[in-house]
LOLODREN-778014 format. One record per residue (C-alpha): chain; x negated, y negated, z negated. Coordinates in Angstrom, 1 decimal. Layout:
N
A:X:Y:Z
...
END
This chain:
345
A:-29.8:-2.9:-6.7
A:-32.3:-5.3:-7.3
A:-32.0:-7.4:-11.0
A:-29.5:-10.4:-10.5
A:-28.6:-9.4:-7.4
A:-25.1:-9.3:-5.9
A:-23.7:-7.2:-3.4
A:-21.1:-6.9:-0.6
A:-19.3:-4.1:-0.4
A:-17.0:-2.4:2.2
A:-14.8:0.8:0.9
A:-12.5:3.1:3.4
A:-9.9:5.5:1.7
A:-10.5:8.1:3.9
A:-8.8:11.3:2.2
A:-6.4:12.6:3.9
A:-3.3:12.2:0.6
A:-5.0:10.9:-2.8
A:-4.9:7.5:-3.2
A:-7.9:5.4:-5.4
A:-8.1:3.0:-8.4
A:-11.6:1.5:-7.9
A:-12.9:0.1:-10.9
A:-16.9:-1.1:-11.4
A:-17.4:0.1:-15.3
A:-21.0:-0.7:-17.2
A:-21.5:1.5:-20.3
A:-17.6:2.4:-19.5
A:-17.0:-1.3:-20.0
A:-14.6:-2.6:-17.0
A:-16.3:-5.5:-15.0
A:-15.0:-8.2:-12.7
A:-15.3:-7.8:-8.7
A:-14.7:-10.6:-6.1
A:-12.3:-9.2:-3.1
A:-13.1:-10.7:0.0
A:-11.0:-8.8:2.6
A:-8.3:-6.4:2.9
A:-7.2:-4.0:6.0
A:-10.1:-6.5:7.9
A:-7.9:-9.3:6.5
A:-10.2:-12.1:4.6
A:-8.2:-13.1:1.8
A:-6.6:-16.3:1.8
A:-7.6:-17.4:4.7
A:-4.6:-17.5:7.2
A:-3.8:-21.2:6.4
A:-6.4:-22.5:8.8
A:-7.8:-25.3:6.3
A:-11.2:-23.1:6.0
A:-12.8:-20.4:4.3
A:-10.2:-18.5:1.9
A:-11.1:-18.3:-1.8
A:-12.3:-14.9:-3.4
A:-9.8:-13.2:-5.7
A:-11.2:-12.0:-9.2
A:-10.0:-8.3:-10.1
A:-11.0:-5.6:-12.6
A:-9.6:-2.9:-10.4
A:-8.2:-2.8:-7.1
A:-5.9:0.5:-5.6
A:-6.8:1.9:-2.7
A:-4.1:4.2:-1.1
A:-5.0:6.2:2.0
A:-6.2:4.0:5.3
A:-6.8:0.7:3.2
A:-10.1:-1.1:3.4
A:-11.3:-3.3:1.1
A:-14.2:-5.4:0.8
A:-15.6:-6.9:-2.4
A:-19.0:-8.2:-4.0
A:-20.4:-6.6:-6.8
A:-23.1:-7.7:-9.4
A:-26.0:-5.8:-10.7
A:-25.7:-4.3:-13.8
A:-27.8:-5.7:-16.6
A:-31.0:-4.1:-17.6
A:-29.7:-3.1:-20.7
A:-26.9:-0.9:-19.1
A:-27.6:2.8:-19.2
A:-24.2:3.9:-16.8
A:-23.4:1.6:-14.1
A:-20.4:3.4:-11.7
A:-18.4:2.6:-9.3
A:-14.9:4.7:-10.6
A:-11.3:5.8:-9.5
A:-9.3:6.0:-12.3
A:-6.4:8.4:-13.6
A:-3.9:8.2:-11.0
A:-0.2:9.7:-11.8
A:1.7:9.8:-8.6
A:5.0:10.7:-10.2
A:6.9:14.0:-11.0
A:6.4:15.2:-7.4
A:3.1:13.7:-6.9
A:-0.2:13.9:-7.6
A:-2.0:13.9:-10.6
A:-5.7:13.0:-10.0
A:-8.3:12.4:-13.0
A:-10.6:9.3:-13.6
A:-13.8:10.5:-11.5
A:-17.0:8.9:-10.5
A:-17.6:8.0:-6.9
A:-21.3:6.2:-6.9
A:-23.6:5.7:-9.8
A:-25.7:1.8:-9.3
A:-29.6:2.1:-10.2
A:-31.6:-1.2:-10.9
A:-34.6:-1.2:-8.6
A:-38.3:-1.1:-10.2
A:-39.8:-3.5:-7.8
A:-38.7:-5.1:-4.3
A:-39.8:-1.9:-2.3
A:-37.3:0.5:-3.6
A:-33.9:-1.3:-2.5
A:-33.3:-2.9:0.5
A:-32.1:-6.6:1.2
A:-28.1:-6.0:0.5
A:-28.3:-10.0:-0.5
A:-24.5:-12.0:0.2
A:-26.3:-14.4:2.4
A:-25.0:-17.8:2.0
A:-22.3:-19.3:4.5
A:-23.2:-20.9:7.7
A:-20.3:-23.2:8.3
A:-16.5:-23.6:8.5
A:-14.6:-21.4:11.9
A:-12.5:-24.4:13.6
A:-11.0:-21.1:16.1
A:-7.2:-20.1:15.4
A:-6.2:-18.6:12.1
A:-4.3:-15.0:12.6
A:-1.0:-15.2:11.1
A:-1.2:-18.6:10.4
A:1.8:-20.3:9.3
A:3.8:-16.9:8.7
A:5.1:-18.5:4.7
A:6.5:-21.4:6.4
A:8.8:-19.4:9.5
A:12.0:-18.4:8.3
A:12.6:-14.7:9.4
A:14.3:-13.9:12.1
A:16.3:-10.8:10.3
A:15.8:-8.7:7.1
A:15.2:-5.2:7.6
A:15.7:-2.5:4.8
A:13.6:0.8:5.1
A:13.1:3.5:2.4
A:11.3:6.8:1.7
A:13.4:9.7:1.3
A:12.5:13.5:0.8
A:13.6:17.0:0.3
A:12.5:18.0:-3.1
A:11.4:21.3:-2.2
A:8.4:19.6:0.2
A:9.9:21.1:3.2
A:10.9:17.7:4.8
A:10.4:13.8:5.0
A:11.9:11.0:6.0
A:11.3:7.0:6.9
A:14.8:5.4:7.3
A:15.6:2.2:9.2
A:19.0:1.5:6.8
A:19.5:-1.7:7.2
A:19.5:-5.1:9.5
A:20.8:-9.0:8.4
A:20.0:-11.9:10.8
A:18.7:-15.1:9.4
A:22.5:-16.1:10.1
A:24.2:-13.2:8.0
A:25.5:-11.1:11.1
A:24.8:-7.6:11.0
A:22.3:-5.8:13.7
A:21.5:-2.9:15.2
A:19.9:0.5:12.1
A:18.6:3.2:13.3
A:20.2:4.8:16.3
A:20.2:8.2:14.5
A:21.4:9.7:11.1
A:19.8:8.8:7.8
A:17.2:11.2:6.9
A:16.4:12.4:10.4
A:12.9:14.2:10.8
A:10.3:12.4:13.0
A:10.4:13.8:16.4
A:8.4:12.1:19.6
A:11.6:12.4:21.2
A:13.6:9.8:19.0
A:14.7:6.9:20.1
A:12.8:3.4:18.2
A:14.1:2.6:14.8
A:13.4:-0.5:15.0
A:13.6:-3.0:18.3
A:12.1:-6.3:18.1
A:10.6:-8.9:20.2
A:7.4:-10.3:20.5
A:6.7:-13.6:18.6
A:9.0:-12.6:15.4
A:8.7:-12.5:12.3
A:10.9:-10.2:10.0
A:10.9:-9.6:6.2
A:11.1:-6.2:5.7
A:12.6:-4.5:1.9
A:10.5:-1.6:1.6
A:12.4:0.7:-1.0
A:11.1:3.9:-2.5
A:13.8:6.9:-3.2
A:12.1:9.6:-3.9
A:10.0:10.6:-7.3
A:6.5:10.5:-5.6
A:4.5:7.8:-4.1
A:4.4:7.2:-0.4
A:2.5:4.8:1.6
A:4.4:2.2:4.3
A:1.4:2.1:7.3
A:2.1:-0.4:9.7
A:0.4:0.2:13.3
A:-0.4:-2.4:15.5
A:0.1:-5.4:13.6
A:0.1:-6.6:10.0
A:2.4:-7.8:7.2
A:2.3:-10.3:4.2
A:3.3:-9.4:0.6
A:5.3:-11.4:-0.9
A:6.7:-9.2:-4.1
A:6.2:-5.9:-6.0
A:9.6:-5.1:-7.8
A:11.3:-2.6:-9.9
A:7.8:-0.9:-10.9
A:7.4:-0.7:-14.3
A:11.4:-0.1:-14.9
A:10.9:3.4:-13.1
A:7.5:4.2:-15.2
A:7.7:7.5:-16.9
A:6.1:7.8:-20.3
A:3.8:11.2:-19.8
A:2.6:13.3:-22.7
A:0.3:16.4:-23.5
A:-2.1:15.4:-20.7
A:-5.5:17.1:-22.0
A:-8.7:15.3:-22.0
A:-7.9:12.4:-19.6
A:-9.0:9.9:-22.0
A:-6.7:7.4:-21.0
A:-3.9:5.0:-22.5
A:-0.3:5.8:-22.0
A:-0.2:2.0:-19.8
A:-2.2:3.8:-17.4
A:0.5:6.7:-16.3
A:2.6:3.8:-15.4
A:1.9:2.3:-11.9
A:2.0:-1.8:-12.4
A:2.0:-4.3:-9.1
A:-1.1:-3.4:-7.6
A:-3.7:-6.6:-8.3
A:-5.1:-9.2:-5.7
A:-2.5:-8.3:-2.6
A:0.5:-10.4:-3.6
A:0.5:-13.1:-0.5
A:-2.4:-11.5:1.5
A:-2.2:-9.4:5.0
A:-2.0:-5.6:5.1
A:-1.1:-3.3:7.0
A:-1.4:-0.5:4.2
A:1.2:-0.4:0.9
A:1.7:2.0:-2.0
A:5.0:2.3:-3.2
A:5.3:4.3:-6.7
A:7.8:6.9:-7.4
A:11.3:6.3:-8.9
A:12.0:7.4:-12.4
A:15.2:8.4:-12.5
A:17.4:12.2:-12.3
A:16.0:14.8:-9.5
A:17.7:15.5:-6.2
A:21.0:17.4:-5.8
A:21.2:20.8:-4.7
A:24.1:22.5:-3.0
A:26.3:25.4:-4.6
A:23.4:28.2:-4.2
A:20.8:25.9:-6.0
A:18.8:25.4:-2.8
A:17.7:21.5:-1.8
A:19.6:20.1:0.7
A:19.0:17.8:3.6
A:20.0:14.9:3.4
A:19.8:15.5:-0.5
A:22.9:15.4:-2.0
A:22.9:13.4:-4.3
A:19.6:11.8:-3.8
A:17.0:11.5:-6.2
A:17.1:8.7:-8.8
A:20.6:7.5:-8.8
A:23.1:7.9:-11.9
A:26.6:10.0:-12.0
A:28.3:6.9:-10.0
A:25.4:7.8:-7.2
A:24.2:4.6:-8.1
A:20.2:3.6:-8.8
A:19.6:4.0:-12.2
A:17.0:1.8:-12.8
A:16.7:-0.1:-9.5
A:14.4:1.5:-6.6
A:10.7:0.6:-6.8
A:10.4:-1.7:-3.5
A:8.0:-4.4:-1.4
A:9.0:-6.9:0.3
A:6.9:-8.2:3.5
A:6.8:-10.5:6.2
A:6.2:-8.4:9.4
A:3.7:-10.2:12.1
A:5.2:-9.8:15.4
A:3.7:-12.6:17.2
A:0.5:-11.8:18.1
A:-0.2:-9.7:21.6
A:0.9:-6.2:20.2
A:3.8:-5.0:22.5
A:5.3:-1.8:23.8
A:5.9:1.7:21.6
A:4.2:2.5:18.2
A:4.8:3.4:14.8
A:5.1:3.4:10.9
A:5.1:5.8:8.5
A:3.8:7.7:5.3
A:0.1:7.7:5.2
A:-0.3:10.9:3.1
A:-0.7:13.6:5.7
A:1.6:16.3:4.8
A:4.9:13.5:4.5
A:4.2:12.2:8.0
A:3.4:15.4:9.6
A:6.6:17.0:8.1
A:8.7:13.6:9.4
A:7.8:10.5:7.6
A:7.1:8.5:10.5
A:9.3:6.7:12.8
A:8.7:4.4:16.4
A:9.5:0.7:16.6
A:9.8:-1.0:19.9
A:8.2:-4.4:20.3
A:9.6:-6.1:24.0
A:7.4:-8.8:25.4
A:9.0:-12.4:24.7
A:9.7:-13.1:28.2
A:11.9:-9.9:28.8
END
């Protein structure tokens, strides 16, 4: 990088299960990046009044399949380290435990020849064409949809369940057309029908004591909340050499996506009691009791969930899916098709 210079920056999680915590450190000292988009989304920009306005960050998470894009500033000529980082990630009691690792190390040029022109150039004017998603805060949705993570402790199977379905009126409509915890097979039916030009909030709930990762196909969604996070943080100890603070074991709202377009979530791992097993000590399916719920099989503390706004309106219609987007839960059945009918059928 040239002195002074900033930088735009496009980075794809493109691992196949182990999600990132990107952080820009001089001298190991944490610095301030500017997000611009996410999933291809520019940030605050769906209102249609103009170009959005960056968000300001120390570190961003990056689960697998998200984009982000983000300026960065050279470091200082004083700075002997400059690195782009992923920090100590804990994924829960299931999960992965990944270690804070360098992923690029930024050199100061000597003169103009060395670096190239990465220069932000300056903006050329204001697009007057029609925003995606425009409008979404102000519809009130259709129906709320509950879906949550679910797994067989053993790793042997994984499921994406469609639970349950409100109407914007309080009626009831139609779950899942199969039983809870059903492995995802091409065969099933859709978990979800819906029709073209909807919007639905969606209450994305985690039950099991890993991450998982809610990717949407086809279209995108607006986050409106991260709950229950913190309350289901588990306190590790005796970790060797990770250099890290006890805070950072705990998975907090993920910064800079709270009202912005994805179609790419982390949830983190409840906290609570393992999975039942049946009489023999073996795992069963559908774990019984599942994981994370008291003697009264209730939550104990309450799930870690999302909640969205689903985009159904723009040209997306016919068969596709969402699911996990580490590759061993969708493969062994984390995954689940939703049906999306044109508006005139």
């Amino acid at each position: 990088m040239r002195p002074g210079e900033q930088q735009f920056w496009r980075v794809c999680n493109c691992n196949s299960d182990a999600p990132l915590d990107l952080q820009v450190r001089f001298d190991g000292t944490p610095q301030t990046i500017q997000i611009v988009g996410i999933d291809a989304v520019p940030v605050n920009s769906q209102d249609g009044t103009g170009p959005g306005q960056l968000i300001a960050v120390q570190n961003f998470r990056l689960p697998p399949a998200s984009r982000v894009e983000f300026t960065v500033n050279a470091p200082p000529s004083t700075v002997k380290l400059a690195q782009l980082v992923t920090q100590f990630i804990f994924s829960g009691p299931l999960g992965d435990t990944l270690p804070t690792r360098p992923l690029l190390t930024m050199k100061l040029a000597s003169d103009d020849t060395e670096a190239a022109d990465n220069r932000v150039p300056a903006p050329t004017g204001v697009s007057t064409t029609h925003q995606m998603f425009g409008g979404i805060s102000s519809v009130t949705p259709a129906l709320t949809r509950t879906i949550f993570f679910e797994e067989v402790e053993d790793g042997s199977f994984f499921f994406i369940n469609a639970s349950g379905c409100v109407t914007a009126s309080g009626a009831q409509c139609p779950t899942q057309p199969y039983h809870i915890d059903t492995v995802f097979d091409n065969n099933n039916p859709p978990a979800i029908i819906t029709t073209q030009g909807t919007v639905e909030k969606w209450i994305v709930q985690n039950h099991a004591r890993e991450n998982h990762e809610l990717h949407q196909h086809q279209v995108h969604f607006q986050v409106l909340s991260q709950d229950n996070f913190d309350a289901n943080c588990i306190p590790l100890t005796g970790i060797a050499n990770c250099g890290n603070p006890l805070a950072q074991t705990c998975q907090t709202c993920a910064p800079g996506i709270n009202g912005q377009f994805l179609d790419m979530i982390e949830i983190p791992y409840c906290g609570g009691a393992a999975a039942g097993k049946d009489k023999n000590g073996n795992f069963t399916n559908p774990p019984t009791p599942p994981a994370c719920v008291d003697t009264n099989g209730n939550p104990s503390p309450a799930y870690p969930q999302v909640q969205l706004l689903v985009d159904f309106r723009g040209p997306t219609v016919g068969d596709f899916v969402f699911h996990c987007h580490i590759l061993g839960h969708e493969d062994l059945g984390m995954m689940a098709i939703e049906h999306v009918r044109p508006r005139d059928e």
